[in-house]
N, C-alpha and C positions, 0 to 999 in steps of 0.2 A: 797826152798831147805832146808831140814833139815841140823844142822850142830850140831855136835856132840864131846865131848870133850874124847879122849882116857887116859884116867887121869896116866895108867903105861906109854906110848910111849909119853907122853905130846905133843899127837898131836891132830888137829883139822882135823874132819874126816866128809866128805861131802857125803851126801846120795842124792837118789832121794823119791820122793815120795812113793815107794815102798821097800825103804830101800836098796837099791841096794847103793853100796859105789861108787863112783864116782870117789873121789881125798881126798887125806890125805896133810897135811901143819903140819909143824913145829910152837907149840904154843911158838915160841921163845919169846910173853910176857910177859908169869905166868913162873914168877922167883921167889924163895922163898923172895926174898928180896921187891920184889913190892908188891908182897901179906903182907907183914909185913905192908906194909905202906900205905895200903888203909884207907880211910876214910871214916866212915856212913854219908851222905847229910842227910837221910831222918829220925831221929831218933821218934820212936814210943814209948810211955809211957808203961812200964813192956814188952816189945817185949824182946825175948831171945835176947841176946848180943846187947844190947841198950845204953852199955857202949860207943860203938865206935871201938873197939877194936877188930880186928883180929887175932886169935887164927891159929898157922899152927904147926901140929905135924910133925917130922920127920919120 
């Protein structure tokens, strides 16, 4: 089942195989403040944003 992020309604949005929407949820996770605080585990040498660091515009 695909699942799909609604990035204006910051909802997570459920399809079927044929893209037919199914069920929409509240991304009540992605808060600007957890997105600030995320951490790269896996850092890659010259990879864009290989600082570690999460950039979030308003």
């Amino acid at each position: 089942m695909p699942v799909l992020l609604d990035p204006v309604d910051r909802e997570w949005v459920f399809t079927n195989a044929h893209g037919v929407q199914l069920r929409r949820k509240v991304a009540a996770e992605l808060t600007r403040d957890r997105i600030m605080k995320l951490q790269a585990t896996d850092h890659r040498e010259g990879a864009p944003g290989a600082s570690g660091k999460t950039q979030c515009w308003d």
